[in-house]
ZADO-1210 file (C-alpha; in nm, 4 decimals, padded with zeros to 6 digits):
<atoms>
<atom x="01.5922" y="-03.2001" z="-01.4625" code="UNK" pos="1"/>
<atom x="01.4820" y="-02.9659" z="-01.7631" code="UNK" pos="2"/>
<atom x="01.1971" y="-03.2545" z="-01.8492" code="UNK" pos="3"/>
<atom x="01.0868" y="-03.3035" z="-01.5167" code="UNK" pos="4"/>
<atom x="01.0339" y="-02.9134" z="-01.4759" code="UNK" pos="5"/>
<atom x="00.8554" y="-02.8931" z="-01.8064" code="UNK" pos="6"/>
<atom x="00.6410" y="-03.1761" z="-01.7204" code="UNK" pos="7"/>
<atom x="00.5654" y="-03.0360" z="-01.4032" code="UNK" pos="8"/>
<atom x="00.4743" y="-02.6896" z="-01.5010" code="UNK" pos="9"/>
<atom x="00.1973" y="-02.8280" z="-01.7703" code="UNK" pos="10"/>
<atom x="00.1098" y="-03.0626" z="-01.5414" code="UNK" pos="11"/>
<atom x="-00.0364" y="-02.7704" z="-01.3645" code="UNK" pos="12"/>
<atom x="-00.3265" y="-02.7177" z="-01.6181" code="UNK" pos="13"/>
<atom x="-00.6378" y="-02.9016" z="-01.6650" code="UNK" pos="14"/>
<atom x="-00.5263" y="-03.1825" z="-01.8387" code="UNK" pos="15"/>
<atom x="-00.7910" y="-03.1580" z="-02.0892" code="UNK" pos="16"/>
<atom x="-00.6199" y="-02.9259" z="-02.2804" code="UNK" pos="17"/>
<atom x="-00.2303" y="-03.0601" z="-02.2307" code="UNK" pos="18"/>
<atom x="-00.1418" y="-03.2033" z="-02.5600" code="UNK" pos="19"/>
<atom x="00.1462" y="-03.3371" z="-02.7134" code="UNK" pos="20"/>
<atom x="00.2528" y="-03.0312" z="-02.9248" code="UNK" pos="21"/>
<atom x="00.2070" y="-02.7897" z="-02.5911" code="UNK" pos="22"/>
<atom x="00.3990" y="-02.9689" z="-02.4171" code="UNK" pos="23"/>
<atom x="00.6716" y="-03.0336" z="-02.6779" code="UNK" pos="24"/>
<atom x="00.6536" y="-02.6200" z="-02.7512" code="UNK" pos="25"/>
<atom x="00.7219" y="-02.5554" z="-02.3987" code="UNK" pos="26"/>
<atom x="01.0238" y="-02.8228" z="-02.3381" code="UNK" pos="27"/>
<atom x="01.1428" y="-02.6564" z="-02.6825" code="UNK" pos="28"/>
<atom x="01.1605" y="-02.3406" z="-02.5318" code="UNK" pos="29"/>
<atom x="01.2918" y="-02.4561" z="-02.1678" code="UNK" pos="30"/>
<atom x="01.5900" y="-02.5756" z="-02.3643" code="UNK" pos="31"/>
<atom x="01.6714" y="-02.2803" z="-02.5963" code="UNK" pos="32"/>
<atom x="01.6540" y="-02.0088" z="-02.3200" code="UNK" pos="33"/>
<atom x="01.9051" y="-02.2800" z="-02.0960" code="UNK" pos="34"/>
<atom x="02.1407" y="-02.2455" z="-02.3687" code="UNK" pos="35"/>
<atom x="02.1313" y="-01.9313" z="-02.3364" code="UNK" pos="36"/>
<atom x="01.8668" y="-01.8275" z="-02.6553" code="UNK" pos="37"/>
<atom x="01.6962" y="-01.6235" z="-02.4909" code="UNK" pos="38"/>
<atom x="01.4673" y="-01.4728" z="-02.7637" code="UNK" pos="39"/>
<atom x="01.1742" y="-01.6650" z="-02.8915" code="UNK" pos="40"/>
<atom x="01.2957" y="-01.5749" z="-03.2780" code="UNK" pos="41"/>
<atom x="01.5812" y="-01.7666" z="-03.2049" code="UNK" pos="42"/>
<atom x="01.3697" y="-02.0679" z="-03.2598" code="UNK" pos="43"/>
<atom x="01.3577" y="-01.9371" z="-03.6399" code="UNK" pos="44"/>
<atom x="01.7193" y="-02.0466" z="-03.6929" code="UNK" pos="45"/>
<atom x="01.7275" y="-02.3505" z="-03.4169" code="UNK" pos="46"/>
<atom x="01.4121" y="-02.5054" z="-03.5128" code="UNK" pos="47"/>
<atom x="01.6008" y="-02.8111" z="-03.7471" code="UNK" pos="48"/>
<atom x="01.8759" y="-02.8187" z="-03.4657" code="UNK" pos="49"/>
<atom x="01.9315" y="-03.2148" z="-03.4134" code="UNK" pos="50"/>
<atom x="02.0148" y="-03.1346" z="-03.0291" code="UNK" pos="51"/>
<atom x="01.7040" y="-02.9214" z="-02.9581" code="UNK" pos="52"/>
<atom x="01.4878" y="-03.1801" z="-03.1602" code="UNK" pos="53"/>
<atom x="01.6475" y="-03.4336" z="-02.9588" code="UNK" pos="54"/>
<atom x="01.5301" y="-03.2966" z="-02.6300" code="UNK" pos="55"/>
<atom x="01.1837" y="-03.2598" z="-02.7379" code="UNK" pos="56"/>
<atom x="01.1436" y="-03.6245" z="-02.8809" code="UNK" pos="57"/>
<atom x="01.1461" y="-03.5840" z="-03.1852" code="UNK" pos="58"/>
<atom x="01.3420" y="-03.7603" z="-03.4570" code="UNK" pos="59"/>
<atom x="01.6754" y="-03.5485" z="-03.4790" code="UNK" pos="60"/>
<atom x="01.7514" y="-03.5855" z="-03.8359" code="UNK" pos="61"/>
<atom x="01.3970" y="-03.5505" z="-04.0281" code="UNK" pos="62"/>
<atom x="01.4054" y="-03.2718" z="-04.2063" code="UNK" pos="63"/>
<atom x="01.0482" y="-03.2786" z="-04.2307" code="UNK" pos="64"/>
<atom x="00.9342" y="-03.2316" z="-03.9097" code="UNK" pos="65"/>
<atom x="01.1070" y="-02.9781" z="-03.7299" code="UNK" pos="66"/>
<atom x="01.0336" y="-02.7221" z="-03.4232" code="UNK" pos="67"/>
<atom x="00.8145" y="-02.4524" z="-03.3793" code="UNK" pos="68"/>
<atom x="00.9628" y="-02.1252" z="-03.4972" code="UNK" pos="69"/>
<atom x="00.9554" y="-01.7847" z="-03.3727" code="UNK" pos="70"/>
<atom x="00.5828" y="-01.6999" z="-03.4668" code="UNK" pos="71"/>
<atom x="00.4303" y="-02.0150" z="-03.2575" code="UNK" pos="72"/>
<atom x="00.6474" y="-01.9462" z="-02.9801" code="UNK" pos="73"/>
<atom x="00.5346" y="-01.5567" z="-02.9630" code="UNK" pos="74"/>
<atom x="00.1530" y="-01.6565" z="-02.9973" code="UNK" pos="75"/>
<atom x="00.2013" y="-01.9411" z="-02.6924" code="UNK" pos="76"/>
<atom x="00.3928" y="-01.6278" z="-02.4377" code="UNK" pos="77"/>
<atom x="00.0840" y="-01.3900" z="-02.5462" code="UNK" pos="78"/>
<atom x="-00.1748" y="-01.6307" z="-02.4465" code="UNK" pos="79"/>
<atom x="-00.0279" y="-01.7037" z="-02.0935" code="UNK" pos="80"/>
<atom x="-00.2767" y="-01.5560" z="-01.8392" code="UNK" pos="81"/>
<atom x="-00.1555" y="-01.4478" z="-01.4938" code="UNK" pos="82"/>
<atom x="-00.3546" y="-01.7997" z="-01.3461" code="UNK" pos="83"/>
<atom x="-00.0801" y="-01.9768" z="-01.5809" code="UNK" pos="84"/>
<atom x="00.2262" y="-01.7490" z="-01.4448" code="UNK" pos="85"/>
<atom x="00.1112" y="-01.8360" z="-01.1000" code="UNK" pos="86"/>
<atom x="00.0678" y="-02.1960" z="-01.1885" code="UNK" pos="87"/>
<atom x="00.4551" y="-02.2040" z="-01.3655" code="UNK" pos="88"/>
<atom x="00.5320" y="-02.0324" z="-00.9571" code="UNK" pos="89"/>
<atom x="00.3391" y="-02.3049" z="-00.8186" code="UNK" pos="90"/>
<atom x="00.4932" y="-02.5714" z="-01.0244" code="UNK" pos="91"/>
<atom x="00.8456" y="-02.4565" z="-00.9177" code="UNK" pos="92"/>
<atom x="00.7772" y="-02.5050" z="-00.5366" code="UNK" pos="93"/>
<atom x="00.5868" y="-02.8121" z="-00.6186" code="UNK" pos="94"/>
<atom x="00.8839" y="-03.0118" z="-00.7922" code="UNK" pos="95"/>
<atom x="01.1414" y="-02.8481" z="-00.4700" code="UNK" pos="96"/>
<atom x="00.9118" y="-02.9969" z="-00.1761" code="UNK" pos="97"/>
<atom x="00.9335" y="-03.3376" z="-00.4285" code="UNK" pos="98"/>
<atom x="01.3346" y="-03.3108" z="-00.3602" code="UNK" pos="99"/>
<atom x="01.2745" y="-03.3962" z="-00.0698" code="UNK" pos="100"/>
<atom x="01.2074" y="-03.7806" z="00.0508" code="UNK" pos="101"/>
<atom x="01.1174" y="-03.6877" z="00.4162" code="UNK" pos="102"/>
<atom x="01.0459" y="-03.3313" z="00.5492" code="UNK" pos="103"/>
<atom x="01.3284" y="-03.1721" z="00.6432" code="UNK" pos="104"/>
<atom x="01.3845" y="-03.0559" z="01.0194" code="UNK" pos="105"/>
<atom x="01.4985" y="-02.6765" z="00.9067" code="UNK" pos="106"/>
<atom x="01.5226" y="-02.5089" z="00.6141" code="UNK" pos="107"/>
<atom x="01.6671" y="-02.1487" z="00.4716" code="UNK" pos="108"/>
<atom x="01.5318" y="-01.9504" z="00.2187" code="UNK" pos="109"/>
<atom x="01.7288" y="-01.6798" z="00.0099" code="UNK" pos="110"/>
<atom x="01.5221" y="-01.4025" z="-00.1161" code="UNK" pos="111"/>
<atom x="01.6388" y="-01.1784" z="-00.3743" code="UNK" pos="112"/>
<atom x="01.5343" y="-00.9661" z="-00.6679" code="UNK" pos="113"/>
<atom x="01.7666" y="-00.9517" z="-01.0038" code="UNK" pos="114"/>
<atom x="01.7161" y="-00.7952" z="-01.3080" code="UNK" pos="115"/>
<atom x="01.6083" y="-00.9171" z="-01.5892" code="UNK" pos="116"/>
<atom x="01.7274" y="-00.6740" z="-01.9176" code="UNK" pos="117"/>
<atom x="01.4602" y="-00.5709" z="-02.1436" code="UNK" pos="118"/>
<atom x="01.4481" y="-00.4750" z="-02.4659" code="UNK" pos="119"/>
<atom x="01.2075" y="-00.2509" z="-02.6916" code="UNK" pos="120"/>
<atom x="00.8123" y="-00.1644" z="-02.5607" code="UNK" pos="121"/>
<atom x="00.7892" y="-00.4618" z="-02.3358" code="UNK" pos="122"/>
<atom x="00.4883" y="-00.4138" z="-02.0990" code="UNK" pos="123"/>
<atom x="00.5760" y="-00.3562" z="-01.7338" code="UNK" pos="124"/>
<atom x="00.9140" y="-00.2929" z="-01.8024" code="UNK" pos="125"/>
<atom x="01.0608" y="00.0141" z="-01.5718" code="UNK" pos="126"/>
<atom x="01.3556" y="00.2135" z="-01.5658" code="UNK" pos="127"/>
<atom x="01.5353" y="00.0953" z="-01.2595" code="UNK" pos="128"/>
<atom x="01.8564" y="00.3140" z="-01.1512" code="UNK" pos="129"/>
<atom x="01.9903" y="00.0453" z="-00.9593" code="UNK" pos="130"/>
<atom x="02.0905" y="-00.1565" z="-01.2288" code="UNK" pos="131"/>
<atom x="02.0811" y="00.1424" z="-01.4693" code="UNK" pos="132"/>
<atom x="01.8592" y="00.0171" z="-01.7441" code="UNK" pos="133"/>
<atom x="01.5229" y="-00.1157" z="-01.8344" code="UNK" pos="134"/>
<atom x="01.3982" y="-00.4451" z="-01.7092" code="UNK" pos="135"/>
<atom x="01.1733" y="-00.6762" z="-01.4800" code="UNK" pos="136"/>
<atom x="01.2834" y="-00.7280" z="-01.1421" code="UNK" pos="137"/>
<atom x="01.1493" y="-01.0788" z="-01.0885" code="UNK" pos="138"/>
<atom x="01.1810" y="-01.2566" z="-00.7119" code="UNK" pos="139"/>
<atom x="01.4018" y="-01.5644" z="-00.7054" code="UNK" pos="140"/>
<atom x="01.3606" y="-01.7910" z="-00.3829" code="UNK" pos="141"/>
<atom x="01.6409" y="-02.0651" z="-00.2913" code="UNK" pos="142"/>
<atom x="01.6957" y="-02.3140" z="-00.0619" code="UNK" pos="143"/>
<atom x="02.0260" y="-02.2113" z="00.0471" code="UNK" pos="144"/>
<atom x="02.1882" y="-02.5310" z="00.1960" code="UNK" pos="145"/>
<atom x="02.1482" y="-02.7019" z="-00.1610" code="UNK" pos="146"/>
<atom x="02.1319" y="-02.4023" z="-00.4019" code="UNK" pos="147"/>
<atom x="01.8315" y="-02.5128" z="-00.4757" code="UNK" pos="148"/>
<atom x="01.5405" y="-02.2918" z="-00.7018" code="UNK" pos="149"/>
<atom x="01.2203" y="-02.2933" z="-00.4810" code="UNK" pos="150"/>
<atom x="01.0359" y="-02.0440" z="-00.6999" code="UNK" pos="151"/>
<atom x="01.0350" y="-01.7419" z="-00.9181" code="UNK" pos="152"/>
<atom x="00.8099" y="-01.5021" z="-00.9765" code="UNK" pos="153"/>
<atom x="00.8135" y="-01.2361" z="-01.2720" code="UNK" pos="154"/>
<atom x="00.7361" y="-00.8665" z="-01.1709" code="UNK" pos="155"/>
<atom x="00.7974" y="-00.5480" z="-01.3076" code="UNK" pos="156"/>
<atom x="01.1160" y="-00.3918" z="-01.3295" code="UNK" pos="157"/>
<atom x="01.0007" y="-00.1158" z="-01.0150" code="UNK" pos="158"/>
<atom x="01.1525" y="-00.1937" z="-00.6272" code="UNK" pos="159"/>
<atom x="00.8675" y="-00.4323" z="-00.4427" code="UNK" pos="160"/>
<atom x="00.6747" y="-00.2890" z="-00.1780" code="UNK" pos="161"/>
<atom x="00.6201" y="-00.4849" z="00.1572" code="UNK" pos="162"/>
<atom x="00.2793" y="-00.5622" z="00.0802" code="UNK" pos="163"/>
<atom x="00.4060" y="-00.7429" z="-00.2274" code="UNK" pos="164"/>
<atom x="00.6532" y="-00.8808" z="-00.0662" code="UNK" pos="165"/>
<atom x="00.4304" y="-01.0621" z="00.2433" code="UNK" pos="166"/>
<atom x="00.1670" y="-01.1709" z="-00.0464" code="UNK" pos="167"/>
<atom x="00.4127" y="-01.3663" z="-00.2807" code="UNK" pos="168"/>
<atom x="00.5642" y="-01.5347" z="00.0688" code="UNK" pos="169"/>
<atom x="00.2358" y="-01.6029" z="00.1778" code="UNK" pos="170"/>
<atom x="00.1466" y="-01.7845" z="-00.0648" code="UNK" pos="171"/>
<atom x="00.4923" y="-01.9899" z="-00.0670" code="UNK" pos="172"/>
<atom x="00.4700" y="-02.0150" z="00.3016" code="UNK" pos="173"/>
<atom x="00.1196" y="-02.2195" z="00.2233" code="UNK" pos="174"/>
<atom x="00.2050" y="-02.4388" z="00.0148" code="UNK" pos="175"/>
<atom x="00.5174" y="-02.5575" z="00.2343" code="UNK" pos="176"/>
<atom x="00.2997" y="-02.5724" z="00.5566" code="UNK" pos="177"/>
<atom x="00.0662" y="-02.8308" z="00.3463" code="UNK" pos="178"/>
<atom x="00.3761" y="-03.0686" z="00.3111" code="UNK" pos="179"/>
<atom x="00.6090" y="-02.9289" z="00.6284" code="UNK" pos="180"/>
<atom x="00.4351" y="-02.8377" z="00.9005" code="UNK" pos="181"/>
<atom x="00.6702" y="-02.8955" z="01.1450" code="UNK" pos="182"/>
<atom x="00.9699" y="-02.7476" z="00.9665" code="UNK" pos="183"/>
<atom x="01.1677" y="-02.4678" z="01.0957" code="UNK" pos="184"/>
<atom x="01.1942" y="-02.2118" z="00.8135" code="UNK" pos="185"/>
<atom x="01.4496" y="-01.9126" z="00.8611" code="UNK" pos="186"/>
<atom x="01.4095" y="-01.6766" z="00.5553" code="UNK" pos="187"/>
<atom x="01.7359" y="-01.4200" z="00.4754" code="UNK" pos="188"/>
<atom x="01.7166" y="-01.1038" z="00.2610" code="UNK" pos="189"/>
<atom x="01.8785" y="-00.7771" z="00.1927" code="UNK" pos="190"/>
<atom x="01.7426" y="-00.4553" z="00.2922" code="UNK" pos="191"/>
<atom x="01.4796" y="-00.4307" z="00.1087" code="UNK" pos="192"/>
<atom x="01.3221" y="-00.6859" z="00.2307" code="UNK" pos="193"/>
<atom x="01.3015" y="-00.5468" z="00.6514" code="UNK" pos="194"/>
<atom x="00.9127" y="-00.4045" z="00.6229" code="UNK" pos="195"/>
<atom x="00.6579" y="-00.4748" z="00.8635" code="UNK" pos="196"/>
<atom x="00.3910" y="-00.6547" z="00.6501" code="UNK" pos="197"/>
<atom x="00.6735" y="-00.9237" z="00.5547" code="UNK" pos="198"/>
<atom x="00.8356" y="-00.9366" z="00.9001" code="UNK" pos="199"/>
<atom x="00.4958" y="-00.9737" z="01.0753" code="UNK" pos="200"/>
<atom x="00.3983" y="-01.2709" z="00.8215" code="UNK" pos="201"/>
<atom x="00.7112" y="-01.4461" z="00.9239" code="UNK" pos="202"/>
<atom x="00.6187" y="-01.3753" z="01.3118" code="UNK" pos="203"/>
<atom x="00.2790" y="-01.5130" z="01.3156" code="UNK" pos="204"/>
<atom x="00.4079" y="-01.8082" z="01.1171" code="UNK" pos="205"/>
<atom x="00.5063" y="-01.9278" z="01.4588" code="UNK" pos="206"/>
<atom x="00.8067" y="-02.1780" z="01.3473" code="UNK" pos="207"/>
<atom x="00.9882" y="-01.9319" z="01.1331" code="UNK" pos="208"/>
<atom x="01.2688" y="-01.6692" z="01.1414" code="UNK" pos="209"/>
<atom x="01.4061" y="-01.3929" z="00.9638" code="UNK" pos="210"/>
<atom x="01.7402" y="-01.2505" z="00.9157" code="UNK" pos="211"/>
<atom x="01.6984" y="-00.9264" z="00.7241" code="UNK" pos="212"/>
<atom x="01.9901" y="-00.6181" z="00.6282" code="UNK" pos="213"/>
<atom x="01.8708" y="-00.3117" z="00.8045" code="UNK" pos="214"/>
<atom x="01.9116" y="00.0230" z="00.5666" code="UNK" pos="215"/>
<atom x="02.0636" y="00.2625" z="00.8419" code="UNK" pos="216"/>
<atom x="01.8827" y="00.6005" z="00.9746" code="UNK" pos="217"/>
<atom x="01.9464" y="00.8537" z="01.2418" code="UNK" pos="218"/>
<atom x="01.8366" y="00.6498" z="01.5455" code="UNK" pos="219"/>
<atom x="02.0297" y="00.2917" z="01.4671" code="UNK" pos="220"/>
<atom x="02.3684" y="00.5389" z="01.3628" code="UNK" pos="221"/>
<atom x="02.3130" y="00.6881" z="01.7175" code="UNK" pos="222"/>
<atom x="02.2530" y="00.3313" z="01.9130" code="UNK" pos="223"/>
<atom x="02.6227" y="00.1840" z="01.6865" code="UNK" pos="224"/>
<atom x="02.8209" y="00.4949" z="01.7948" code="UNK" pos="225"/>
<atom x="02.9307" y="00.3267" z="02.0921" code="UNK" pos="226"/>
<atom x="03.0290" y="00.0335" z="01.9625" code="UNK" pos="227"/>
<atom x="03.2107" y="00.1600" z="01.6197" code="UNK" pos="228"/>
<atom x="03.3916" y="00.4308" z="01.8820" code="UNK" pos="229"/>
<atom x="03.5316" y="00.1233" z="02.0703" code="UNK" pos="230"/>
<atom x="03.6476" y="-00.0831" z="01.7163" code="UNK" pos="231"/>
<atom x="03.8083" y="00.2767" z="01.6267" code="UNK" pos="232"/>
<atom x="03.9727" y="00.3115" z="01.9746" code="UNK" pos="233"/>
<atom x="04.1365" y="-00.0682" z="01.9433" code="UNK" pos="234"/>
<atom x="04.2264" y="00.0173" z="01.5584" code="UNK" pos="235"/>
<atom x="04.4154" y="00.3608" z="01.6753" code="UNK" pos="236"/>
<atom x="04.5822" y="00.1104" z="01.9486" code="UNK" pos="237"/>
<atom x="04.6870" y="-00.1429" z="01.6898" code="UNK" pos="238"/>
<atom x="04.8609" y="00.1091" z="01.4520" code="UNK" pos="239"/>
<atom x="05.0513" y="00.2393" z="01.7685" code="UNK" pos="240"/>
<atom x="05.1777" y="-00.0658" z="01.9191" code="UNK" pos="241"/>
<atom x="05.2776" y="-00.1938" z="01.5534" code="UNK" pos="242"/>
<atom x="05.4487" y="00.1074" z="01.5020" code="UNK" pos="243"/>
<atom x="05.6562" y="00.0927" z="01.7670" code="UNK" pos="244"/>
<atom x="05.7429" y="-00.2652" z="01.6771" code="UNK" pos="245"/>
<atom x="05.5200" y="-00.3797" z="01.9866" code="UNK" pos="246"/>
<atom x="05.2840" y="-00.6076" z="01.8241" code="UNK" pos="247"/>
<atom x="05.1401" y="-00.6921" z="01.4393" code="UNK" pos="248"/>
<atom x="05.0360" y="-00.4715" z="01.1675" code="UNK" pos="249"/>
<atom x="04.6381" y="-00.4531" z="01.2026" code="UNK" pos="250"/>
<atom x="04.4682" y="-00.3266" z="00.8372" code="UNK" pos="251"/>
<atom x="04.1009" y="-00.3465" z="01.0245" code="UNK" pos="252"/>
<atom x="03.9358" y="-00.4213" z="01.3260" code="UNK" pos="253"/>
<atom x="03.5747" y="-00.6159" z="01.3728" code="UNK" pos="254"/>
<atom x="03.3447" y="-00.6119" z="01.6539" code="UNK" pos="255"/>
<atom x="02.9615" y="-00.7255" z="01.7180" code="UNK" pos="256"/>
<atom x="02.7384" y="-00.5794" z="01.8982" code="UNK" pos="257"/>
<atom x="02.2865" y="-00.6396" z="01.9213" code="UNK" pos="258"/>
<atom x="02.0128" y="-00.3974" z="02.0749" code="UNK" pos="259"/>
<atom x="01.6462" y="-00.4307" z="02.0407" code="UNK" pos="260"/>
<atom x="01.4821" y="-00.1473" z="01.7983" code="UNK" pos="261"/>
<atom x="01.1347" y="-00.1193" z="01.6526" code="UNK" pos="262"/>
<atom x="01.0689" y="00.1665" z="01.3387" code="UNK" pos="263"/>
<atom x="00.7210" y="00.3239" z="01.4081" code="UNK" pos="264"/>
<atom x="00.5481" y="00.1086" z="01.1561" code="UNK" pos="265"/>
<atom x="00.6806" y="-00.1722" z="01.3281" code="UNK" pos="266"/>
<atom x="00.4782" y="-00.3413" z="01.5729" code="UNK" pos="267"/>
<atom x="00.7064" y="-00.4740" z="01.7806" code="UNK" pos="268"/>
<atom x="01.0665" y="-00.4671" z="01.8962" code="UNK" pos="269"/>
<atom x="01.3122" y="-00.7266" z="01.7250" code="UNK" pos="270"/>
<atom x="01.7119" y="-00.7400" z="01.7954" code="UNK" pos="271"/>
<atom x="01.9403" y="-00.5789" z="01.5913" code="UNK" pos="272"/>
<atom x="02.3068" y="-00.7396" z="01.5081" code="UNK" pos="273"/>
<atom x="02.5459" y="-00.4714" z="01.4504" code="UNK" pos="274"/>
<atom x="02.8621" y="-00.5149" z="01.2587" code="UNK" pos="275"/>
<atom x="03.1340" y="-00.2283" z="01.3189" code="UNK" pos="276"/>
<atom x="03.4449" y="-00.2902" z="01.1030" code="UNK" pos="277"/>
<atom x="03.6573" y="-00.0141" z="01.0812" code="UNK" pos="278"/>
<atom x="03.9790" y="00.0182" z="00.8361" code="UNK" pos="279"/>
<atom x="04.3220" y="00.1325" z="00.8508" code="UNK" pos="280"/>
</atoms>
């Protein structure tokens, strides 16, 4: 799988340039960060590692021809332009349509951020309180049925805006439409991810949903009062009756609810699923 990505993401340059070595360099790195070496100065010490030569081809025991070490690894992530990190994107979504042998009738997507640690003056690295250190907060996309990675895209270590958000997944909701374009595609996300310029990208799509968390407010705490006063009611009903040895001991109760809502830079109305769970 490791080969095929590699191959795949030079693939994506003009194969003028693609030579051996590049491509060897790259698989060479693939492998050491998916063993968990995550520096490229790791390379200094792995470099006559049988394994790693192994993986990239070459003859495991010479001695005389080993790896690229730290130094040529460092020069090859400092000449990457963003075209190339877009291509590497590209590539990823590329090789997860390929999984497929026929188009499938519906897909879901997982959206979500993580964060990537960073160490020393690394450029575009931010503070972020949420995870309570420095990093990148790069965009991971999977296919949720299979697990599978549809693409990733490195970004700096601040929360995304909606505009970012709606211009990465335009640009992955392209290049599905130019293999899929009959697929249903139902994209899920946190939070975070419930702003307008997003939600209205996945509305005009036309053959594509969204299930989004909804950070509460004022108005939506108002609209679930009802509903959360009715779980509390049954819960206060449950503790009685068990107490008096009339029915079971009841630690929570669970009820579901919808209503339609639309925040004023919405611009339209979309339904709401509320889940009241109250505890004992």
């Amino acid at each position: 799988m490791i080969n095929r990505l590699t191959a795949a993401i030079v693939d994506t340059r003009d194969t003028r340039y693609i030579t051996h070595t590049q491509r060897e360099l790259l698989t060479q790195r693939v492998f050491q960060i998916a063993s968990g070496y995550e520096g490229g100065n790791d390379a200094n010490s792995l470099r006559n590692d049988p394994m790693f030569k192994l993986a990239a081809d070459k003859a495991p025991l010479d001695i005389d021809n080993p790896l690229a070490c730290g130094a040529t690894h460092s020069r090859m992530e400092n000449a990457l332009s963003s075209k190339d990190i877009y291509r590497m994107a590209h590539a990823l979504g590329s090789q997860f349509i390929a999984s497929y042998s026929t188009p499938p009738i519906s897909i879901t997507l997982d959206m979500d951020h993580t964060a990537d640690i960073t160490h020393g003056q690394q450029e575009l690295s931010f503070y972020n309180h949420h995870y309570g250190n420095y990093c990148y907060l790069p965009l991971l996309i999977f296919e949720a049925t299979t697990g599978a990675l549809v693409t990733a895209v490195l970004r700096p270590g601040k929360r995304p805006t909606g505009t970012e958000n709606a211009m990465i997944m335009k640009r992955v909701f392209r290049l599905l439409r130019q293999h899929w374009p009959l697929t249903h595609i139902l994209i899920r996300g946190d939070g975070h991810f419930s702003n307008p310029e997003l939600m209205q990208l996945i509305s005009e799509d036309g053959n594509a949903d969204f299930i989004f968390g909804l950070p509460g407010n004022a108005i939506l705490t108002e609209k679930a009062e009802g509903l959360m006063k009715n779980a509390r009611g049954h819960l206060e009903m449950h503790l009685a009756l068990a107490a008096q040895n009339l029915g079971p001991a009841v630690s929570a109760v669970q009820m579901f609810g919808e209503f339609e809502y639309a925040a004023k830079s919405w611009s339209q109305t979309y339904r709401v699923v509320l889940n009241a769970e109250v505890l004992a």
